[in-house]
N, CA, C and O atoms as CSV, one atom per row, in Angstrom:
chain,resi,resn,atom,element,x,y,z
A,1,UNK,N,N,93.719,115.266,72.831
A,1,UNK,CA,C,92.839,114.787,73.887
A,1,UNK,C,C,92.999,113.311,74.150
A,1,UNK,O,O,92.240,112.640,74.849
A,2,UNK,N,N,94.128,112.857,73.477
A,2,UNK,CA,C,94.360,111.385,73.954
A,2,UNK,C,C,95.299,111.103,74.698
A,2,UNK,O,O,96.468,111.478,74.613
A,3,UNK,N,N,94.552,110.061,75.869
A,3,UNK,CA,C,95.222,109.684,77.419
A,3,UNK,C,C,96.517,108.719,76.725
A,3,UNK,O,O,96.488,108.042,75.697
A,4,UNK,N,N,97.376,108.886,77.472
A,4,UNK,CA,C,99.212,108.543,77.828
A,4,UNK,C,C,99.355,108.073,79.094
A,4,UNK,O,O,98.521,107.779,79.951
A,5,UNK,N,N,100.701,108.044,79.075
A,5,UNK,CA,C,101.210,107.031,80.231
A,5,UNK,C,C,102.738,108.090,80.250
A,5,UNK,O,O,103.361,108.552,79.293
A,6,UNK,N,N,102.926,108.186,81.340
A,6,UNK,CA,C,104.223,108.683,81.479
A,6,UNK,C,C,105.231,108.703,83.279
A,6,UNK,O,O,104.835,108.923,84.424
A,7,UNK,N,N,106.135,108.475,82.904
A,7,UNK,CA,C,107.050,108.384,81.228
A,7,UNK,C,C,107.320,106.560,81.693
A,7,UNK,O,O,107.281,105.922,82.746
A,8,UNK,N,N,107.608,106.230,80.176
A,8,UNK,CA,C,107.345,104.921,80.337
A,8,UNK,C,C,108.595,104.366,79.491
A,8,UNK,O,O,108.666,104.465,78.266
A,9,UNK,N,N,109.614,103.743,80.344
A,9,UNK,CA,C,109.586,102.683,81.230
A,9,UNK,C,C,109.457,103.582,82.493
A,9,UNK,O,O,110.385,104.384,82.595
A,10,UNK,N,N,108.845,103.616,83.140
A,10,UNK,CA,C,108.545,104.010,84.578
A,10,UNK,C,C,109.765,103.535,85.555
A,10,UNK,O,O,109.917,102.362,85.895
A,11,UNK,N,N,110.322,104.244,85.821
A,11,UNK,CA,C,112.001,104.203,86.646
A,11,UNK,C,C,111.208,104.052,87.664
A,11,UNK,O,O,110.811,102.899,87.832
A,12,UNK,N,N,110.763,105.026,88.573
A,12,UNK,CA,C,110.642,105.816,90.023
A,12,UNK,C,C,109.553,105.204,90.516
A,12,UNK,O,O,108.987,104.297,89.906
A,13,UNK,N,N,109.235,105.576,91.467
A,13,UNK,CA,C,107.985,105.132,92.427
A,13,UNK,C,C,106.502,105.778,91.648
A,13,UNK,O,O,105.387,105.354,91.955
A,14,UNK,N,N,106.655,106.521,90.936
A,14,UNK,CA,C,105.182,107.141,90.659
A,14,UNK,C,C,105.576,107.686,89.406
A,14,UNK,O,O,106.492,108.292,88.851
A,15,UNK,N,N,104.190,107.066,89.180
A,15,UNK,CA,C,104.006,107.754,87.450
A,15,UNK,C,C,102.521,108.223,86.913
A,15,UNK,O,O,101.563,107.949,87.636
A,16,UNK,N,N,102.377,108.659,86.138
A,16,UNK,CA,C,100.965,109.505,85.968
A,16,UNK,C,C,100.383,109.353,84.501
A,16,UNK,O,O,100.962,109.521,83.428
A,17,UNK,N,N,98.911,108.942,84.796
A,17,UNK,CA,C,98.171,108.624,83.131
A,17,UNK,C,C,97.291,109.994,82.569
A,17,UNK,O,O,96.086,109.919,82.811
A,18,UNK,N,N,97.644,110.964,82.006
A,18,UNK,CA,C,96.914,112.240,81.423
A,18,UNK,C,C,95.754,111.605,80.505
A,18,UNK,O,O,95.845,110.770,79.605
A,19,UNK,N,N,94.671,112.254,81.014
A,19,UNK,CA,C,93.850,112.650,79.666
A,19,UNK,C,C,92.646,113.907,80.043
A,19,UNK,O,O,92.893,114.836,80.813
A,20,UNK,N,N,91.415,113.732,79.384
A,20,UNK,CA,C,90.698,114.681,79.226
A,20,UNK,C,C,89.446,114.156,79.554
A,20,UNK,O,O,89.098,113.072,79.086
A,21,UNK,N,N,88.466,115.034,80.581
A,21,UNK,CA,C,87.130,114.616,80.672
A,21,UNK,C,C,86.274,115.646,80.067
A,21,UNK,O,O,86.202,116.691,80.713
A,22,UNK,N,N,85.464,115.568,78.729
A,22,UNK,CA,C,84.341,115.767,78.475
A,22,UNK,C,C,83.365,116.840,79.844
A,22,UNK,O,O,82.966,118.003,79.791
A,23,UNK,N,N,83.318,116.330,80.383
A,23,UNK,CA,C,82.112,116.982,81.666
A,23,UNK,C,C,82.480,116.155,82.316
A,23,UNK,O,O,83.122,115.171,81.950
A,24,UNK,N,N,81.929,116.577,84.000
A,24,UNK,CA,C,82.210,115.691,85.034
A,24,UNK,C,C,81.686,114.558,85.233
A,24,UNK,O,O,80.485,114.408,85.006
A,25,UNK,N,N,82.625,113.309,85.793
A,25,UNK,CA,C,82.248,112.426,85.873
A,25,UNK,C,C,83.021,111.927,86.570
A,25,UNK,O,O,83.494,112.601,87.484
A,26,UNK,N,N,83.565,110.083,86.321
A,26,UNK,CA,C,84.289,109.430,86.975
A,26,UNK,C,C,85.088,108.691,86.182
A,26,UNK,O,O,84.641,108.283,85.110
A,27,UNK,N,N,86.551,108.364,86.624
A,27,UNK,CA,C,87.398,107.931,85.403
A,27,UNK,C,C,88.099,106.920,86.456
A,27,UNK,O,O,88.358,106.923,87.660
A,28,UNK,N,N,88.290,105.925,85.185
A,28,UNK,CA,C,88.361,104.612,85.890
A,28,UNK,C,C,89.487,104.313,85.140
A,28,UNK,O,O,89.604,104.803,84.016
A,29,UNK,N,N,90.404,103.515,85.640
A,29,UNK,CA,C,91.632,102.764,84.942
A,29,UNK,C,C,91.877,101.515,85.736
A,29,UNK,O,O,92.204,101.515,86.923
A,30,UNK,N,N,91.711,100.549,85.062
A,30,UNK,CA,C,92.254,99.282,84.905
A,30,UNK,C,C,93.660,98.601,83.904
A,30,UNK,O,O,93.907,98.420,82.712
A,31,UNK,N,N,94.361,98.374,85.291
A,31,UNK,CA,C,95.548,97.959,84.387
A,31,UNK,C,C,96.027,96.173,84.413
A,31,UNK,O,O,95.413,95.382,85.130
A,32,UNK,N,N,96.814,95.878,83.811
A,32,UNK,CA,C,96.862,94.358,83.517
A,32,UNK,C,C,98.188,93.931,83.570
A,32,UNK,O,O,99.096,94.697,83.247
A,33,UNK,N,N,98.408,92.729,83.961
A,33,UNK,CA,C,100.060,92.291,83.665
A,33,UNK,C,C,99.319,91.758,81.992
A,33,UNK,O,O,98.241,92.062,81.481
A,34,UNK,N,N,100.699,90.661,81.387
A,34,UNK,CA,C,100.729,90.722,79.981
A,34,UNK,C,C,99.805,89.113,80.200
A,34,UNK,O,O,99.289,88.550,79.235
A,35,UNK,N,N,99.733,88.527,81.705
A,35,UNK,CA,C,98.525,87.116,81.709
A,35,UNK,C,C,97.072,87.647,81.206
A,35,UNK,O,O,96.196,86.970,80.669
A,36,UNK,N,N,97.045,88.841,81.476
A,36,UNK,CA,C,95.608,89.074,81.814
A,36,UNK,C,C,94.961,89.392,83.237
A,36,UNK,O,O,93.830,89.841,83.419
A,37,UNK,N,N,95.735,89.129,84.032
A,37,UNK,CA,C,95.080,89.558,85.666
A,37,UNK,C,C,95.478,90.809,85.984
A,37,UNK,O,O,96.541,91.404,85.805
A,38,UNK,N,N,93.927,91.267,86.741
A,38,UNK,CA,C,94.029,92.636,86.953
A,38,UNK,C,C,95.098,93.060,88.181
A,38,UNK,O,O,95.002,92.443,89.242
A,39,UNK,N,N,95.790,93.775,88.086
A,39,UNK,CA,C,96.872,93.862,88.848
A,39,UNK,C,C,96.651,95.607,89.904
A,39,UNK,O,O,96.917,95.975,91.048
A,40,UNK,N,N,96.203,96.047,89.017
A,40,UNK,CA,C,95.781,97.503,89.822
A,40,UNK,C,C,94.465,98.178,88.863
A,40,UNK,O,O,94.456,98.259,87.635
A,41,UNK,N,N,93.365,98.632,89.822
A,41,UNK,CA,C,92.229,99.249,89.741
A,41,UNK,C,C,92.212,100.741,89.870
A,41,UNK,O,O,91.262,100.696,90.652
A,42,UNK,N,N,92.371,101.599,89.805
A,42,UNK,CA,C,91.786,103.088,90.418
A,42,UNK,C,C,90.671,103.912,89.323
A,42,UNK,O,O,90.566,104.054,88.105
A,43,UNK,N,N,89.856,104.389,90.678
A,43,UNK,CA,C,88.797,105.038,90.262
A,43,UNK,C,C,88.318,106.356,91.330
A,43,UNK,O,O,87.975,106.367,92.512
A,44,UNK,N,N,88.491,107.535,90.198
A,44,UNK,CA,C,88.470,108.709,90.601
A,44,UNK,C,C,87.424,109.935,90.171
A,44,UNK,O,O,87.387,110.327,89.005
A,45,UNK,N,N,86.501,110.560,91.304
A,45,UNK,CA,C,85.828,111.223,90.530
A,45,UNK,C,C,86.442,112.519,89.849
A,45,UNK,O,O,87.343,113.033,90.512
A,46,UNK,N,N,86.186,113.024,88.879
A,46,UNK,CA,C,87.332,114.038,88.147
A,46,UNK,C,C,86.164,114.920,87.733
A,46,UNK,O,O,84.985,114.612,87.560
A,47,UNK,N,N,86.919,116.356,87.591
A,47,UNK,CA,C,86.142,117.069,87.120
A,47,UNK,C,C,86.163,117.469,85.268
A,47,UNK,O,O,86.829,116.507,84.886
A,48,UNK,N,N,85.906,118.113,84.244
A,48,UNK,CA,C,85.907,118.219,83.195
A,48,UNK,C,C,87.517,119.260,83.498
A,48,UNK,O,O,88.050,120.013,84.313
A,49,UNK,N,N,87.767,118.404,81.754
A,49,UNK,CA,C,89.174,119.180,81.220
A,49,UNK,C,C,90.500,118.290,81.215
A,49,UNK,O,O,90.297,117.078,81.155
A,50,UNK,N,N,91.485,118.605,81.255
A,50,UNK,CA,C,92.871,118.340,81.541
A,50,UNK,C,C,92.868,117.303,82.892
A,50,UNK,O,O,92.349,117.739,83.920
A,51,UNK,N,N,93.364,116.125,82.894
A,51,UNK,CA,C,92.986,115.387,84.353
A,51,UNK,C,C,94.227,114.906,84.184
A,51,UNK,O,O,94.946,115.131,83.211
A,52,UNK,N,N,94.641,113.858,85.669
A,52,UNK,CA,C,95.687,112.815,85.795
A,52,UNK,C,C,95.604,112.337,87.287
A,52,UNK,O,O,95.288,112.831,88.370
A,53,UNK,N,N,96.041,111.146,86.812
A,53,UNK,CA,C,95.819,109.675,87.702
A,53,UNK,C,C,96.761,109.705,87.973
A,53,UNK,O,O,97.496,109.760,86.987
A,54,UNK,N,N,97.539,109.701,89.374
A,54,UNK,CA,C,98.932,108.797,89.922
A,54,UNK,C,C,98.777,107.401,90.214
A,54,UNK,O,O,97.892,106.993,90.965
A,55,UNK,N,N,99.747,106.531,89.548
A,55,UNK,CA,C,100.429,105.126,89.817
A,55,UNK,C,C,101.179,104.730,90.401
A,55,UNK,O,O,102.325,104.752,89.952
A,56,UNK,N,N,100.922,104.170,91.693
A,56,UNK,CA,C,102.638,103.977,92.438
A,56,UNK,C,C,102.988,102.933,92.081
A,56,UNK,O,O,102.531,101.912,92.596
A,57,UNK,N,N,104.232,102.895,90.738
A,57,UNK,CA,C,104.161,101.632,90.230
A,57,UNK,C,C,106.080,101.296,90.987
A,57,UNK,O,O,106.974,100.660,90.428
A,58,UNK,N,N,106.135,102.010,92.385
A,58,UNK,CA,C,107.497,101.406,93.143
A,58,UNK,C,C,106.619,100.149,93.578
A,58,UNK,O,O,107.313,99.139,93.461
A,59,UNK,N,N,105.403,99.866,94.015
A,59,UNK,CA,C,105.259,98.472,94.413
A,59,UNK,C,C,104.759,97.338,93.268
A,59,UNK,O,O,104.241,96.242,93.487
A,60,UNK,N,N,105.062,97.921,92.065
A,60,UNK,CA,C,104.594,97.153,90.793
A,60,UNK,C,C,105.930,96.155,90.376
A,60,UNK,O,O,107.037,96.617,90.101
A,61,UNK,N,N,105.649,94.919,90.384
A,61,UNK,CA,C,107.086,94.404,89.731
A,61,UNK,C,C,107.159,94.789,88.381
A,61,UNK,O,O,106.101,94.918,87.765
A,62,UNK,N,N,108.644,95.074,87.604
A,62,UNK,CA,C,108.964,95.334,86.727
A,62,UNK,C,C,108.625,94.285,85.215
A,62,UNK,O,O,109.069,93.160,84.985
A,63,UNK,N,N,107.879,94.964,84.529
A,63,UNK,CA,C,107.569,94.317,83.036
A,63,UNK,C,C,106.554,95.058,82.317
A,63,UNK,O,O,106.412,96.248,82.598
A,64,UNK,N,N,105.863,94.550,81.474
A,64,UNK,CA,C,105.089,95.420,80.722
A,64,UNK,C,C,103.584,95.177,81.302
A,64,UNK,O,O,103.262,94.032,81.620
A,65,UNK,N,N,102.906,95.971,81.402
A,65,UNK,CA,C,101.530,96.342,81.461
A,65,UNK,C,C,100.538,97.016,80.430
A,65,UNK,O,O,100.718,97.903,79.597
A,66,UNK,N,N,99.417,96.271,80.788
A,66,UNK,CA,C,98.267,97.072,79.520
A,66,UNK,C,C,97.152,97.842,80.209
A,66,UNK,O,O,96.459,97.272,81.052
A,67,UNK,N,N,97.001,98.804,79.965
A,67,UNK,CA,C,95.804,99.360,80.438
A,67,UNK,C,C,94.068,99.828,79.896
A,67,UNK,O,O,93.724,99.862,78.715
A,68,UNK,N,N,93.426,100.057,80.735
A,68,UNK,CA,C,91.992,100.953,79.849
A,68,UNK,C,C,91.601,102.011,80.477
A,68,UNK,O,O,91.498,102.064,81.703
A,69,UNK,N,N,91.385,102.809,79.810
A,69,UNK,CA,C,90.703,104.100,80.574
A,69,UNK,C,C,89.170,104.087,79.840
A,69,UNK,O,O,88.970,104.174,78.629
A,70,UNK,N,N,87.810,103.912,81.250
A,70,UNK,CA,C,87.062,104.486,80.958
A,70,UNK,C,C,86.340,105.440,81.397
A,70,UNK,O,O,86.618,105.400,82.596
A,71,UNK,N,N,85.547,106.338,81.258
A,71,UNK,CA,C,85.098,107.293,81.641
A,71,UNK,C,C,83.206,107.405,81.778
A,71,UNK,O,O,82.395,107.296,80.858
A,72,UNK,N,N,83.017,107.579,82.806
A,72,UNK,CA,C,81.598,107.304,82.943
A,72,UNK,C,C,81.088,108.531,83.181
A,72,UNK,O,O,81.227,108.849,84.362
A,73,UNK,N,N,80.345,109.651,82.259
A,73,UNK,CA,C,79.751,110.545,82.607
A,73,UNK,C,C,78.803,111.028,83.488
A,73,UNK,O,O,77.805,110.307,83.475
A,74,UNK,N,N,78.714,112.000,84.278
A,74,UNK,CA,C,77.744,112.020,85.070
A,74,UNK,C,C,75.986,112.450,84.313
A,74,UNK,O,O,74.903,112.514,84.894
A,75,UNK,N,N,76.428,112.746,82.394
A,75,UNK,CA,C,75.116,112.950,82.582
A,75,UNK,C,C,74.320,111.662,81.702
A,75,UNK,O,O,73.303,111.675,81.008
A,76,UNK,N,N,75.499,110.306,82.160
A,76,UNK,CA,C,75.022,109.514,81.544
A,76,UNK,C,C,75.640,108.664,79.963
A,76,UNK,O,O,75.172,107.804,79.216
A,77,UNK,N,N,76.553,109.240,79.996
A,77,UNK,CA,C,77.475,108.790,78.906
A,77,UNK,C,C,78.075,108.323,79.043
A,77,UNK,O,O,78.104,108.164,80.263
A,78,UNK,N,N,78.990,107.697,78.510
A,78,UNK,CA,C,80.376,106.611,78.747
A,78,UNK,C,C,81.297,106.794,77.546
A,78,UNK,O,O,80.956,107.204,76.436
A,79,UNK,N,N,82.510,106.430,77.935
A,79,UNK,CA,C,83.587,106.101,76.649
A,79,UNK,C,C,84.591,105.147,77.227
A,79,UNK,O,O,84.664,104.770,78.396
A,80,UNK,N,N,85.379,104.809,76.172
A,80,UNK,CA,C,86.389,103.430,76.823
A,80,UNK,C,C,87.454,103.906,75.619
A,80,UNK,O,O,87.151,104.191,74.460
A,81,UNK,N,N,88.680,103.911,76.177
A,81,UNK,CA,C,90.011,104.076,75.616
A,81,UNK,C,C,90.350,102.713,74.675
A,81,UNK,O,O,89.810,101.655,74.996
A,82,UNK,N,N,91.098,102.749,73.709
A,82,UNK,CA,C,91.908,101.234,73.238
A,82,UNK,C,C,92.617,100.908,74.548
A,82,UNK,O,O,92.601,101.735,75.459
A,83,UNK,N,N,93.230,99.749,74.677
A,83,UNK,CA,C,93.832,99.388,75.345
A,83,UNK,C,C,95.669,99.269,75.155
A,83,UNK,O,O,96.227,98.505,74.368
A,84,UNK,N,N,96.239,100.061,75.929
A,84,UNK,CA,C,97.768,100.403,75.862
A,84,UNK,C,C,98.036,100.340,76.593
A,84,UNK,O,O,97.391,100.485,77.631
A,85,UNK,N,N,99.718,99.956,76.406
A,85,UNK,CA,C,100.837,99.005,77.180
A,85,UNK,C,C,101.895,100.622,77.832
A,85,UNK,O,O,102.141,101.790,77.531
A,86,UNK,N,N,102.099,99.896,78.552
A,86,UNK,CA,C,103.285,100.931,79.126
A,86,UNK,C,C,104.272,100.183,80.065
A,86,UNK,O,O,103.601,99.265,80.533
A,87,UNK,N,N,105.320,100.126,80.490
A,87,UNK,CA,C,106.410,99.413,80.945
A,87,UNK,C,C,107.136,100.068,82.240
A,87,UNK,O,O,107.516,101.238,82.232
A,88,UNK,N,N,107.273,99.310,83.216
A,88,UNK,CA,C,107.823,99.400,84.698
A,88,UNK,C,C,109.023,98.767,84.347
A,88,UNK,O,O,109.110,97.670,83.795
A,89,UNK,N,N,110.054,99.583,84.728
A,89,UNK,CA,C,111.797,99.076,85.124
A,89,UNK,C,C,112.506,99.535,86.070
A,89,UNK,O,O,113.113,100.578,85.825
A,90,UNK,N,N,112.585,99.213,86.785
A,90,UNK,CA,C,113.132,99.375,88.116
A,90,UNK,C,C,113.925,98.597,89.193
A,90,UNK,O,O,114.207,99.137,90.263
């Protein structure tokens, strides 16, 4: 049940972050260059189970990135991922 990044170094125009929602809610990912500035936001409402986020990381310049996944339940819960790196080359 733990969210990934794939496939990473990210060649292509699009790439996709898997994980799992608990119950429905909303899942949020924030990603980072290696300064610290937020470089891309998305936030999606998802339903419970098996999920995934597309990244169009063809307009991402190439280097490493860190991300977070959190998840805000709808019946009021929350969780927050560690924070992991994944890499654009292109």
């Amino acid at each position: 049940g733990e969210d990934h990044f794939f496939p990473s170094p990210a060649t292509g125009d699009w790439a996709d972050f898997a994980y799992c929602m608990e119950s429905p809610g909303t899942a949020r990912i924030r990603i980072y260059n290696t300064v610290g500035d937020l470089a891309v936001k998305l936030e999606y409402a998802k339903g419970a189970g098996a999920q995934s986020t597309a990244l169009n990381t063809g307009r991402m310049a190439p280097g490493v990135y860190l991300y977070l996944l959190e998840k805000d339940y709808d019946n009021g819960t929350s969780s927050k991922s560690a924070v992991k790196k994944f890499v654009v080359n292109h």
